[in-house]
C-alpha positions in Angstrom: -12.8 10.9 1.7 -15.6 8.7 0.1 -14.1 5.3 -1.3 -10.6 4.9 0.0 -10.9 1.3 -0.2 -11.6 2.0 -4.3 -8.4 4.3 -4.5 -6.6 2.1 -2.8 -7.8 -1.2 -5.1 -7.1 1.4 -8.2 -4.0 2.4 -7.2 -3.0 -1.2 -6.8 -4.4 -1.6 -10.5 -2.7 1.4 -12.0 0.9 -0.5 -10.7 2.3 -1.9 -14.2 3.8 -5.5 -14.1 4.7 -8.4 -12.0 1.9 -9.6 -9.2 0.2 -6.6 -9.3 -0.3 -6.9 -12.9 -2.7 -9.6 -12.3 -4.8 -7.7 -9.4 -8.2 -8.5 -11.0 -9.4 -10.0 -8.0 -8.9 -6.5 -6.6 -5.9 -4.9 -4.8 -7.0 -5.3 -1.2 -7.2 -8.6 -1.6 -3.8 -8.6 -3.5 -2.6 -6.7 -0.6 -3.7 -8.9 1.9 -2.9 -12.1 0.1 0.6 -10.6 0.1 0.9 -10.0 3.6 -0.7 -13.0 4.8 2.0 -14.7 2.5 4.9 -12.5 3.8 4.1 -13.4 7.4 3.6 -16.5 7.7 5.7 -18.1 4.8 2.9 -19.9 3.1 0.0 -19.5 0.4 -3.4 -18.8 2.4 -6.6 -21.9 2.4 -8.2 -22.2 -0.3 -11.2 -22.5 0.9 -12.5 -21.1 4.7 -9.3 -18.8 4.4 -9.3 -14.4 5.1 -11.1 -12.8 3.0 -8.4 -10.3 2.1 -10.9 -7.7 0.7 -12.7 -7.4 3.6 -10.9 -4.1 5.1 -12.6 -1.6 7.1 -12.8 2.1 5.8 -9.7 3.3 8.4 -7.7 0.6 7.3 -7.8 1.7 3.7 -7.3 5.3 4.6 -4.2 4.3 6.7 -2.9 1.9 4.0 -3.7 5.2 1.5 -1.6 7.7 3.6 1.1 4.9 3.9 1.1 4.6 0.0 1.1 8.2 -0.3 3.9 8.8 2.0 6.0 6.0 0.6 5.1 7.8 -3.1 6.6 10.5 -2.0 9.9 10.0 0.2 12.3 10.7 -2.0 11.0 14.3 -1.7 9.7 14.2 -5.5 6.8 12.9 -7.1 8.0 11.7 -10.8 5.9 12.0 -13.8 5.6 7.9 -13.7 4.5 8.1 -10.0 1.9 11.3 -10.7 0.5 9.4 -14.1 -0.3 6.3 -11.3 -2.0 8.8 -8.8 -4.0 10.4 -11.4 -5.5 7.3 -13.3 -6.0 5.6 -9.9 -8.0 9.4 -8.9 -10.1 9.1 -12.4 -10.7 4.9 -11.8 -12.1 5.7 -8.4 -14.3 7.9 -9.5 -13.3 10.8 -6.3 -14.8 13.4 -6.1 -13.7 16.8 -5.5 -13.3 16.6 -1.5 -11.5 13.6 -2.0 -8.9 14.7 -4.9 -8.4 18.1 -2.6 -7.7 15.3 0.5 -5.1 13.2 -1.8 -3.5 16.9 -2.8 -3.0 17.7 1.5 -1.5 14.4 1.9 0.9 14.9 -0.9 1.7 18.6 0.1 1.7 17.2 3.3 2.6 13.3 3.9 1.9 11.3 7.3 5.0 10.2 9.1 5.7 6.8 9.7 5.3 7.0 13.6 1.9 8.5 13.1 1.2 5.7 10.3 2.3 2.9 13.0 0.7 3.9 16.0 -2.6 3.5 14.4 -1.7 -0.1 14.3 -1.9 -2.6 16.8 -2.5 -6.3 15.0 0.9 -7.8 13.3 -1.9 -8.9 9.9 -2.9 -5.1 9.5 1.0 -3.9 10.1 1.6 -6.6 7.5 -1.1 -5.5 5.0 -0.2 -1.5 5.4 3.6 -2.5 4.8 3.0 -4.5 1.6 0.0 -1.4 0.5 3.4 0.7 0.9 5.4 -1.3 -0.9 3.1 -1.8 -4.0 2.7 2.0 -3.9 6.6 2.6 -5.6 8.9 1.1 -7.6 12.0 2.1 -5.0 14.7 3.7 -7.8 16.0 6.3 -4.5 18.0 5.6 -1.3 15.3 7.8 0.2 12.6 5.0 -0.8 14.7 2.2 0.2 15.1 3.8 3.6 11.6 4.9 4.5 10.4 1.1 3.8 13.0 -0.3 6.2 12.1 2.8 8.4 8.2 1.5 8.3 8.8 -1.5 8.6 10.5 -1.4 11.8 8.1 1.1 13.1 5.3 -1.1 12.4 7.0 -4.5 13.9 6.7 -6.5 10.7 9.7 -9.4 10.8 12.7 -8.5 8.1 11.5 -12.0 7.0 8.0 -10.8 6.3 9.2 -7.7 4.6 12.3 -9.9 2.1 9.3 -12.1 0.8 6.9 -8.9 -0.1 10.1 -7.9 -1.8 10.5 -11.3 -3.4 7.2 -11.3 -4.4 7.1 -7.9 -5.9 10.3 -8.3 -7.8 9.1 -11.7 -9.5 
């Protein structure tokens, strides 16, 4: 697919309310400010800190399939969570091989082992956790239970995953 990192940033965007509201700056950084927050209990430098945008292309496609995948574990995508998909699909701009590649991944969602042995560095675990998180407002056990489910498989403290919470819910 083309611009992953723009469908991720859009669907980050298309989120309404709380932090994400306010993701002008972009949603990989707002994804990476919130994981480097989450891990290490404090607000990054101001200056000479990460530069949170700066994620490769198979970074984004992994956070993608996470955010996908987290979209649809209750077995269902609701018209609120379909409406989010599709204006994030029309802000990126994808074409046609990448709306039929969003489609597969729907029809067809990557497991969270196969999500989590992609990663090897606690930041990126970190950053594909909180992408997952932003990706659904969790209204179903079945959400609730494949976030816990991620993010044991991808190592990230129950501290780190409480303050994403935290932050989301503020």
């Amino acid at each position: 697919m083309a611009d992953t990192r723009g469908m991720v940033d859009a669907l980050v965007r298309a989120r309404r309310g709380g932090l994400a509201a306010g993701a002008a700056l972009g949603g990989l950084a707002l994804i990476g400010g919130l994981a480097y927050r989450a891990l290490r209990g404090t607000e990054p430098p101001e200056r000479g800190g990460p530069d949170f945008a700066a994620v490769n292309e198979d970074e984004a496609r992994l956070m993608l399939r996470a955010m996908v995948a987290a979209t649809v574990a209750d077995g269902v995508v609701d018209a609120a969570e379909r409406a989010r998909l599709d204006a994030a699909v029309t802000e990126a701009g994808l074409d046609r091989d990448g709306r039929a590649w969003l489609e597969r991944e729907l029809a067809s969602p990557a497991e969270i082992d196969e999500i989590a042995d992609a990663v090897d560095d606690p930041d990126a675990a970190a950053r594909i956790y909180a992408a997952a998180r932003l990706a659904i407002d969790i209204d179903t056990l079945q959400e609730r239970q494949f976030l816990r489910m991620l993010a044991e498989a991808l190592d990230v403290p129950p501290e780190a995953a409480d303050r994403v919470e935290r932050a989301l819910s503020a």
